[in-house]
C-alpha positions in Angstrom: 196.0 121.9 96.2 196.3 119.8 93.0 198.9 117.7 94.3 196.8 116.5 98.0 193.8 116.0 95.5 195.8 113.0 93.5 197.7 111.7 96.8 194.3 111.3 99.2 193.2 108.1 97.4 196.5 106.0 97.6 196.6 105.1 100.9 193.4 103.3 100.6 194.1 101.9 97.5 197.4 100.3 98.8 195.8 99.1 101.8 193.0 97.4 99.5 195.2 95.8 97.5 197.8 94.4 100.4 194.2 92.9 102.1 193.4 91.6 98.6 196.4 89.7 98.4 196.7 88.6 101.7 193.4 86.7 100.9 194.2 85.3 97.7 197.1 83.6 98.8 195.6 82.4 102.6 192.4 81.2 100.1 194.2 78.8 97.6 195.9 77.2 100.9 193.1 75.7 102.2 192.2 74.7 98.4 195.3 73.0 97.5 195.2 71.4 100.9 191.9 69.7 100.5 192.3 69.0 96.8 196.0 67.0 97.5 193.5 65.1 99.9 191.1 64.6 97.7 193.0 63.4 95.1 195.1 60.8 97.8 191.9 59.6 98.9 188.9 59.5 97.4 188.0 56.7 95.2 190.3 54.4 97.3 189.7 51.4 99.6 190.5 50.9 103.1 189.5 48.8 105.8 187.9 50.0 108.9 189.5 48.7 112.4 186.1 49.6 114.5 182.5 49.5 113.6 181.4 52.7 112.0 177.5 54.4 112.9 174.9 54.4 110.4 174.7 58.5 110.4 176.0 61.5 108.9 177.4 62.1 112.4 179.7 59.4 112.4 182.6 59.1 114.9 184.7 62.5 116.4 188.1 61.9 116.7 190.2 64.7 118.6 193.3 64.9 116.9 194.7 67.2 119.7 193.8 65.0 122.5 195.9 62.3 121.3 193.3 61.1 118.3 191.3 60.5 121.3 187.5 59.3 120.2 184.4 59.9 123.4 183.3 56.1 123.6 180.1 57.5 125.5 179.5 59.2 122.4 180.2 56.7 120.3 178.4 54.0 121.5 175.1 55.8 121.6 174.9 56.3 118.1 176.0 53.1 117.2 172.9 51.6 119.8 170.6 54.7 118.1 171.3 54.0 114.1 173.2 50.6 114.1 176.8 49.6 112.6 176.7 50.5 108.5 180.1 49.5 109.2 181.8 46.5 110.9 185.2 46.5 112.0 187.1 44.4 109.2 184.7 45.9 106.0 186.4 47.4 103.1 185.1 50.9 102.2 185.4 53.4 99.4 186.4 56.9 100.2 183.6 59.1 99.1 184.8 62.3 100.0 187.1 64.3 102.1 186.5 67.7 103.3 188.7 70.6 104.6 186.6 72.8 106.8 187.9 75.4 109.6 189.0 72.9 112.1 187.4 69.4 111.3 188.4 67.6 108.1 185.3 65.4 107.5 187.1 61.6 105.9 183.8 60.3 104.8 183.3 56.2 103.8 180.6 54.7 101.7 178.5 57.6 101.1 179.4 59.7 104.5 176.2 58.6 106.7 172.9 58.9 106.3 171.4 62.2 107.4 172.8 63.8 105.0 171.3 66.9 102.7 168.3 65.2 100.9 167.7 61.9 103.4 164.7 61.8 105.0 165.3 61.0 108.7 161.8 61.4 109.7 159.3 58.3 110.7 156.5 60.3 111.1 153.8 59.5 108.5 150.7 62.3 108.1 147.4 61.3 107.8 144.8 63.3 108.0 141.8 62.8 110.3 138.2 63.1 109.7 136.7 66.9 111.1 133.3 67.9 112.1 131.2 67.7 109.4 128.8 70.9 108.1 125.7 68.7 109.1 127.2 67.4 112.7 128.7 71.4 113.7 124.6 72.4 112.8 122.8 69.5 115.2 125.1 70.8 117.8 123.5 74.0 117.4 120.2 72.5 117.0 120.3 70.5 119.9 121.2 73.2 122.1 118.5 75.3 120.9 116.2 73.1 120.8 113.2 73.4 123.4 110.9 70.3 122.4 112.0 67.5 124.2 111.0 64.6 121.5 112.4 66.7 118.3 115.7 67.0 121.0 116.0 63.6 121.4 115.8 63.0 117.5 118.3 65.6 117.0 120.9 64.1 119.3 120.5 60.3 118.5 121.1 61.7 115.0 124.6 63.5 116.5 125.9 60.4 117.8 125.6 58.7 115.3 127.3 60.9 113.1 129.9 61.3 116.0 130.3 57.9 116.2 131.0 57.3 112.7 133.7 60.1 112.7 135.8 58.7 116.2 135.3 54.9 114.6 136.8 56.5 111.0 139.8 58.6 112.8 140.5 55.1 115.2 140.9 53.1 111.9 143.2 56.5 110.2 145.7 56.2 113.7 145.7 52.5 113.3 146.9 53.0 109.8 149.0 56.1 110.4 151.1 54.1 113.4 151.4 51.2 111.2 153.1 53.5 108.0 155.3 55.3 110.7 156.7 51.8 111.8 156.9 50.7 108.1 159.0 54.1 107.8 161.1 53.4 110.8 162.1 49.9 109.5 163.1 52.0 106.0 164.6 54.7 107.6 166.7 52.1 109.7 167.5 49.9 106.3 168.9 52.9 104.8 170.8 53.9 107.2 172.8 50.4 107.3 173.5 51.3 103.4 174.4 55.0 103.8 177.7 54.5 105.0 179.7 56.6 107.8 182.4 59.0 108.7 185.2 60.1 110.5 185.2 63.7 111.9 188.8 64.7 112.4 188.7 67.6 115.2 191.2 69.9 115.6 191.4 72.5 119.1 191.7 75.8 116.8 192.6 74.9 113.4 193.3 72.1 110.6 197.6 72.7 109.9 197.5 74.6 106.7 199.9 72.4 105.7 197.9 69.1 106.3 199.1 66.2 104.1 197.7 62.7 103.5 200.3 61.1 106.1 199.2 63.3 108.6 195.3 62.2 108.4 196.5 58.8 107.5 198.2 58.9 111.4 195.2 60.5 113.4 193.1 57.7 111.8 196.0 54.8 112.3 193.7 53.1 115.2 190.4 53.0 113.3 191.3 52.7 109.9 193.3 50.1 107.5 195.4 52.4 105.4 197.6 49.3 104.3 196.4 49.5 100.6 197.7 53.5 100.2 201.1 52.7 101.8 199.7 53.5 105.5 201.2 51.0 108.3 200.0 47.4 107.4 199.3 45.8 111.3 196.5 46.4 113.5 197.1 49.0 116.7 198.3 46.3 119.3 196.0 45.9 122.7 198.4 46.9 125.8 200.0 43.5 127.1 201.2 42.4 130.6 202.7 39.2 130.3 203.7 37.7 133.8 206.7 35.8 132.1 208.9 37.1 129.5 207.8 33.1 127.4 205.5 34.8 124.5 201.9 33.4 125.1 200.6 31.6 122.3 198.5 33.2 120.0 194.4 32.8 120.7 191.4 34.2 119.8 191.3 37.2 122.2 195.0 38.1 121.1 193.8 38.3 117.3 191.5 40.6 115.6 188.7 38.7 116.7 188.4 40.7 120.1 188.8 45.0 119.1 187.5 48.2 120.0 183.7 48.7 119.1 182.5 45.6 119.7 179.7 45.0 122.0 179.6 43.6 124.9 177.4 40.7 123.7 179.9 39.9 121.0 182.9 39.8 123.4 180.9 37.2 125.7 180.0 34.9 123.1 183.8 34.9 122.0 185.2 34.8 125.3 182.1 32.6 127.3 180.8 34.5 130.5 182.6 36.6 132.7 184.6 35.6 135.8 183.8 38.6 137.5 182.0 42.5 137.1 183.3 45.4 138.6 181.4 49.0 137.9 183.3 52.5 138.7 182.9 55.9 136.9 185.7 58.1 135.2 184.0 61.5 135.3 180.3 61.4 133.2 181.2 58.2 132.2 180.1 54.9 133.6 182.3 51.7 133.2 181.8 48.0 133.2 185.3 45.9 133.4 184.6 42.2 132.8 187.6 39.3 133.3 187.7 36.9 131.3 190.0 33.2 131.5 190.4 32.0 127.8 192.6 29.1 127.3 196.0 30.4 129.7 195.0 33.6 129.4 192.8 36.2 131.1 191.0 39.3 129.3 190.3 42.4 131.1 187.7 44.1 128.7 186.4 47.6 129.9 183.0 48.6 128.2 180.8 52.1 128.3 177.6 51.7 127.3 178.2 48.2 126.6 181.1 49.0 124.1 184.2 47.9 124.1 186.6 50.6 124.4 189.9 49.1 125.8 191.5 45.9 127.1 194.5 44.2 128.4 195.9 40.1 128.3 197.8 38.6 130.6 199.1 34.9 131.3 197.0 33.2 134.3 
């Protein structure tokens, strides 16, 4: 009886202790992970390749899908908060962040929209209520059985209800002219707050993720030449129709990339030959031809961004 007394508890005890260890060792992991990326990282510059949103949202890249980005995506939040970014802008790392399965590589302060920013433009004014005096001549007036003192009674309401509308007219005049004045803060702001990269993963970031490894899903986007990262620019997809290299030009530099509107590409390019339309799933796409010197630019936009194109000799 002695003996079952003393052996009941060690079964539990053991289990306890195997699950506590499991968890100090899977915990420091993820911790030693982020804090070899944090010390690679942060407080170092790098260039960015495409223009970067002014929000804490930034731009999803899906490291599983080929470090795929959703240019439909992207392109409406760089129309909705602006570029606090432009392709060819050095940035400081701010901070890097290991989370479940999205590593968060954030430039310049990450985006604003963060914790602490104020993102609305709505400014609150208060309007002018009923007063004590206008809520009684409302009473009185509809009480009231001599036509004369009636008549006094409600001139003296209108008047008062007049002066009230006129006062709240002038407080929604004021209130809509703070909320833009907001708006054009907010918007400034957000051009200074910086941006981010959201690295995706489909179940999990590796838990043994190393600097190389984020340096490679962000090759396309980012400049990593100043940390030891591959020094020339992600080249655009060539069909030459003779093996003679064409010469170089200003579509086959880093003038024409990725990101850049579709306004910016016709003022470097001139207009457009021709305009074909088509859809690839939810997404709707412009392609654009362009002659440039011998050579002629098929640019492909969504949303009026630029998110792939090819050269070829005339």
């Amino acid at each position: 009886m002695r003996s079952s007394q003393w052996r009941v508890p060690v079964r539990p005890v053991v289990a306890c202790s195997v699950a506590a260890t499991c968890l100090a060792l899977a915990t420091p992991a993820v911790a030693q992970n982020e804090e070899a990326l944090k010390a690679f990282f942060e407080g170092q510059h790098v260039v960015t390749r495409i223009d970067l949103p002014g929000t804490s949202d930034g731009v999803d890249v899906k490291v599983d899908r080929g470090h795929q980005i959703d240019y439909g995506e992207y392109g409406n939040r760089l129309k909705a908060s602006g570029a606090a970014l432009k392709a060819g802008d050095s940035a400081t790392v701010t901070l890097v962040k290991v989370k479940k399965d999205l590593i968060e590589f954030q430039l310049s302060g990450g985006g604003y929209g963060t914790f602490g920013d104020d993102t609305s433009t709505s400014v609150y004014i208060a309007s002018v209520e009923k007063s004590s005096r206008e809520q009684e001549l409302e009473r009185l007036v509809k009480d009231e059985k001599d036509d004369r003192r009636k008549h006094q009674l409600q001139s003296e309401l209108e008047d008062l209800r007049d002066r009230r509308e006129r006062e709240n007219r002038r407080i929604e005049g004021e209130r809509v002219r703070a909320s833009q004045i907001k708006s054009e803060q907010i918007a400034e702001r957000r051009l200074r707050g910086g941006s981010r990269f959201n690295l995706r993963y489909a179940d999990a970031v590796p838990r043994d993720i190393r600097p190389e490894g984020v340096m490679d899903a962000l090759a396309e986007y980012v400049d990593f030449s100043s940390l030891g990262g591959p020094s020339i620019s992600p080249a655009p997809p060539a069909v030459p129709s003779s093996p003679v290299p064409a010469p170089v030009s200003v579509a086959s530099d880093a003038s024409l990339r990725k990101g850049m509107s579709r306004a910016e590409a016709e003022r470097l390019l001139g207009p457009a030959r021709q305009s074909t339309d088509r859809r690839e799933g939810d997404l709707a796409i412009t392609a654009l031809v362009f002659m440039h010197g011998d050579e002629q630019i098929t640019a492909e936009f969504v949303d009026n961004v630029l998110v792939r194109y090819t050269i070829s000799s005339k």
